[in-house]
KEFI-913634 format. One record per residue (C-alpha): residue in one letter; x, y, z. Coordinates in steps of 0.1 Angstrom, whole numbers, padded with zeros to 4 digits, always signed. Each point is the difference from the previous one (the first is absolute). Layout:
<atoms>
AXYZ...
</atoms>
This chain:
<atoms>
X+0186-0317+0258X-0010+0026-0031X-0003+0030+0012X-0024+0013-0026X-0035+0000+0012X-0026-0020-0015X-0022+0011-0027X-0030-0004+0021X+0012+0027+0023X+0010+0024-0026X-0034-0002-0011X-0015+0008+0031X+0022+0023+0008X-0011+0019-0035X-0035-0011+0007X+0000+0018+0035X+0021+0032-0011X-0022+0006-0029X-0033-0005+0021X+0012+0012+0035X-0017-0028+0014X+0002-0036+0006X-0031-0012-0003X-0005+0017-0035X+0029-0014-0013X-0009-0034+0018X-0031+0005-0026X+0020+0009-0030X+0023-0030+0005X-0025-0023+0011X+0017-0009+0025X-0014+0003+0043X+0009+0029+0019X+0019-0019+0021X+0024-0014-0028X+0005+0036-0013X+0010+0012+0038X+0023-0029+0002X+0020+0005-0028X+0008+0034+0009X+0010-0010+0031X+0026-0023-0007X+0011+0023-0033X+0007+0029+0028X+0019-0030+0022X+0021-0009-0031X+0008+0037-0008X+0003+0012+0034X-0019+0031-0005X-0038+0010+0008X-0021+0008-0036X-0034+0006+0012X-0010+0022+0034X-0031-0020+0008X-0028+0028+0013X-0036-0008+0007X-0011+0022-0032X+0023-0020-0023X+0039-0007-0011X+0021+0028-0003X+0035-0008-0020X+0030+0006+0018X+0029+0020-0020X+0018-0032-0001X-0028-0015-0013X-0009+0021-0025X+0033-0002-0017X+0000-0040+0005X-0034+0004-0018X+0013+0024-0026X+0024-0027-0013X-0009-0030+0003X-0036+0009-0017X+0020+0008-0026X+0017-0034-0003X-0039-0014+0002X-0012+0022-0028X+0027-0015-0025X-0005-0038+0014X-0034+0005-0004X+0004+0016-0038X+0029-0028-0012X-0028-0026+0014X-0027+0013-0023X+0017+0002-0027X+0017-0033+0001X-0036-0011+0007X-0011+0017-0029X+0021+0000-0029X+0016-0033+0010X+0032+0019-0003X-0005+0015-0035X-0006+0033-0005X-0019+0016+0033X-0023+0030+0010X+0007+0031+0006X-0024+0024+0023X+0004+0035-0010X-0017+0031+0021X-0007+0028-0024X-0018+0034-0001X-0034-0006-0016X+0001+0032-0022X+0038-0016-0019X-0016-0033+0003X-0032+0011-0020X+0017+0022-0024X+0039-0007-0008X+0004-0034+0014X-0029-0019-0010X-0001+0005-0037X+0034-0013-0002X+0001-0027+0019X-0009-0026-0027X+0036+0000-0012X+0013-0012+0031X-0026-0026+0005X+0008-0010-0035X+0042-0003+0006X-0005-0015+0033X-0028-0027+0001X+0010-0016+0035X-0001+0032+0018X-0033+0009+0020X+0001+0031+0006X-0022+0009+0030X-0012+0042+0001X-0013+0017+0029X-0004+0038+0008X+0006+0025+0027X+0000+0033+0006X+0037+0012+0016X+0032-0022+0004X+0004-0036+0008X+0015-0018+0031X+0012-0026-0011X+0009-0015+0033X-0037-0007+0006X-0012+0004-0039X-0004-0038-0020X+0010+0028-0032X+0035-0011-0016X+0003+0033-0016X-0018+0033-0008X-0007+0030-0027X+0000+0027+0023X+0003+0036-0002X+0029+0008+0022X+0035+0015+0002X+0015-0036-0012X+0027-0020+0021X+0000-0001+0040X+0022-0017+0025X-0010-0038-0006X-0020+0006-0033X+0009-0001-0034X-0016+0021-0030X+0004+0003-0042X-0017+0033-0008X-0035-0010-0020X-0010+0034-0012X+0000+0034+0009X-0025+0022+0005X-0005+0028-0029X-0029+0022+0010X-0017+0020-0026X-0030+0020+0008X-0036-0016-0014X-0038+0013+0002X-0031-0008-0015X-0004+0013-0038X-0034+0020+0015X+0018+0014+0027X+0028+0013-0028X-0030+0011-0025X-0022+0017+0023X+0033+0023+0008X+0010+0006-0037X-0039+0009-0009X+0001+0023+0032X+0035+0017-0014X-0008-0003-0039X+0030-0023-0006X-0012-0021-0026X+0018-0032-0002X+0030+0014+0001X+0028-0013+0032X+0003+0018+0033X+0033+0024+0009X+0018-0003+0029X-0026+0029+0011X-0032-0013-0010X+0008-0038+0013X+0010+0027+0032X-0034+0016+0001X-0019-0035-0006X+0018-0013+0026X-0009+0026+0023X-0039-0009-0003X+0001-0036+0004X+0007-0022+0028X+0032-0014+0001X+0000-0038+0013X+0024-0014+0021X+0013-0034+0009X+0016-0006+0032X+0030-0023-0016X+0013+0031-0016X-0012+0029+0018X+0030+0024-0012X-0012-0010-0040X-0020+0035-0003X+0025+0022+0016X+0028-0018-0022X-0019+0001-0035X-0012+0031+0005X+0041+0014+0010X+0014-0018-0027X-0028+0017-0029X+0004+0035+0023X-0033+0002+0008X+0004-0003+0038X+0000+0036+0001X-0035-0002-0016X-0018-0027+0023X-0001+0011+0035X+0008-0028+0024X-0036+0002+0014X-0012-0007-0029X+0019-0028-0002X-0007-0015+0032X-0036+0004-0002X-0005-0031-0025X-0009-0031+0009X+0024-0027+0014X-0005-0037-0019X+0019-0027+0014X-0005-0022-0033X+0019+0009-0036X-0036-0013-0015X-0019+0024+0018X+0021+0029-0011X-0002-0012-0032X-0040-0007+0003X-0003+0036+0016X+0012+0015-0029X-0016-0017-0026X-0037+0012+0021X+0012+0034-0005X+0008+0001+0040X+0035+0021-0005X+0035-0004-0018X+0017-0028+0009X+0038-0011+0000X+0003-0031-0018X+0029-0021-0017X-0010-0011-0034X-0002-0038+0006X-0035+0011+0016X-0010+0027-0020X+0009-0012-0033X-0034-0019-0005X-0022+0029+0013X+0018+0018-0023X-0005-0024-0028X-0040-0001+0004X-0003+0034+0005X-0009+0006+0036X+0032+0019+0010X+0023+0027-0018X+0038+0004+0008X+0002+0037+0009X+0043+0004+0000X+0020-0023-0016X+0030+0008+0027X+0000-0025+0028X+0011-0004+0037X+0021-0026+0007X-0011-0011+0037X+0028-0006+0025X-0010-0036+0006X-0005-0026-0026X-0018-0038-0008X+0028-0023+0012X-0007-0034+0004X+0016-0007+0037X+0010-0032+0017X+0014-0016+0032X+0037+0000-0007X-0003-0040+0011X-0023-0008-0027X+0026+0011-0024X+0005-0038-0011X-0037-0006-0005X+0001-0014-0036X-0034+0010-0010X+0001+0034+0018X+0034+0005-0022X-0017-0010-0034X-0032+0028+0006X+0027+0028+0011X+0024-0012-0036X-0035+0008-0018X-0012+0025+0019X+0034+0018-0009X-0006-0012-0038X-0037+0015-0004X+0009+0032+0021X+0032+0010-0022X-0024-0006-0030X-0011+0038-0011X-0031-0017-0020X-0010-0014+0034X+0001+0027+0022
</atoms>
């Protein structure tokens, strides 16, 4: 006798971990309440152990449970991914579903993507977006762009981009202070950009939170900028709506160029310094280390690594 458990069970038993209650996940398997309860039955039998505490107000997983759950829905995930794609592709080529932040999606991903598209033709790539890390023992993602420290126990990473902060307002915001100082068109000093800063709101984004203390050290301006001043500005959880602050004359903002460059471009922001701020963490595109092998996942990180070592395209 196998002593694997059927598939039928692991599905309930994901079913009824994920929804903490039998007769939800009876509904979300189609299957009768009954059927559900019995297959977790006889899967605690075969394992020997207890996975749910039954209570009037709903399941509760046990710690043995939990980690039985942990894995195997692991195991599910990729069954249920090879099946798609075998579905789909027919073999050849595959998808590929990608969780990324919206603001690198919209502004440093996007307007590159047709060259892969164009090399790889049997490759769907499928994006979605999320604010915050991915678990990808729950997530249907295969990888992500995320802003993070790069590789963790059980997750691989190639470094995307970092993050070169340069300090951007409004042109108005800038000319209203040069008229107000008689400065013509002329550049700021370390002094005046000191004083302008000063009078403005500084906005803040809570991925990089230490990006105005460390751009103003690393000018020597810190001294200059009290840090209630600098906590006083708004926090934006979005790179877009640091950037769209700015641009409506809200405040200074932070921003790496990849954003900023077509503000810039169309006249809606000015680069105040030209020093940046390298932030601690970076883009890295991460994985599960067990995905490692996933041929398509492999081809997007070879030309991912391609387009990001390209100076022209960063």
């Amino acid at each position: 006798m196998s002593r694997l458990p059927s598939m039928t069970a692991l599905r309930c038993l994901d079913a009824s971990a994920r929804l903490l209650s039998f007769t939800r996940a009876a509904e979300d398997l189609h299957l009768t309440q009954g059927a559900v309860s019995h297959h977790i039955l006889l899967l605690e039998r075969q394992l020997g152990v207890q996975l749910f505490v039954r209570r009037r107000s709903g399941l509760e997983l046990t710690q043995a449970g939990r980690k039985y759950w942990n894995d195997t829905s692991v195991i599910l995930r990729q069954l249920e991914r090879a099946t798609e794609s075998i579905i789909t592709t027919g073999g050849r080529g595959g998808s590929l579903n990608l969780s990324v932040s919206s603001s690198f999606a919209n502004y440093w991903l996007m307007p590159r993507l047709q060259s892969f598209v164009a090399a790889n033709p049997d490759i769907t790539l499928n994006l979605s977006t999320r604010v915050g890390t991915v678990d990808f023992s729950t997530s249907e993602d295969d990888a992500a762009i995320e802003f993070c420290s790069g590789p963790m126990p059980g997750l691989a990473a190639n470094l995307v981009l970092r993050a070169e902060l340069r300090p951007y307002v409004a042109p108005a915001v800038l000319n209203d202070f040069r008229r107000v100082k008689r400065l013509g068109n002329r550049a700021l000093d370390l002094a005046q950009l000191g004083e302008l800063l000063r009078g403005r709101t500084l906005i803040r984004r809570v991925t990089v939170m230490d990006a105005w203390p460390g751009w103003l050290s690393q000018v020597g301006l810190d001294a200059v900028i009290s840090e209630s001043h600098m906590n006083s500005g708004p926090r934006y959880a979005l790179l877009s709506m640091a950037l769209n602050g700015a641009v409506a004359g809200l405040g200074v903002a932070l921003l790496p160029d990849f954003i900023a460059s077509s503000a810039v471009d169309s006249g809606k922001l000015v680069c105040l310094w030209k020093d940046p701020w390298v932030a601690p963490r970076a883009y890295y595109l991460r994985w599960p280390e067990w995905r490692s092998d996933l041929d398509v996942l492999k081809r997007f990180a070879d030309w991912l690594q391609d387009v990001a070592g390209n100076p022209s395209a960063r």
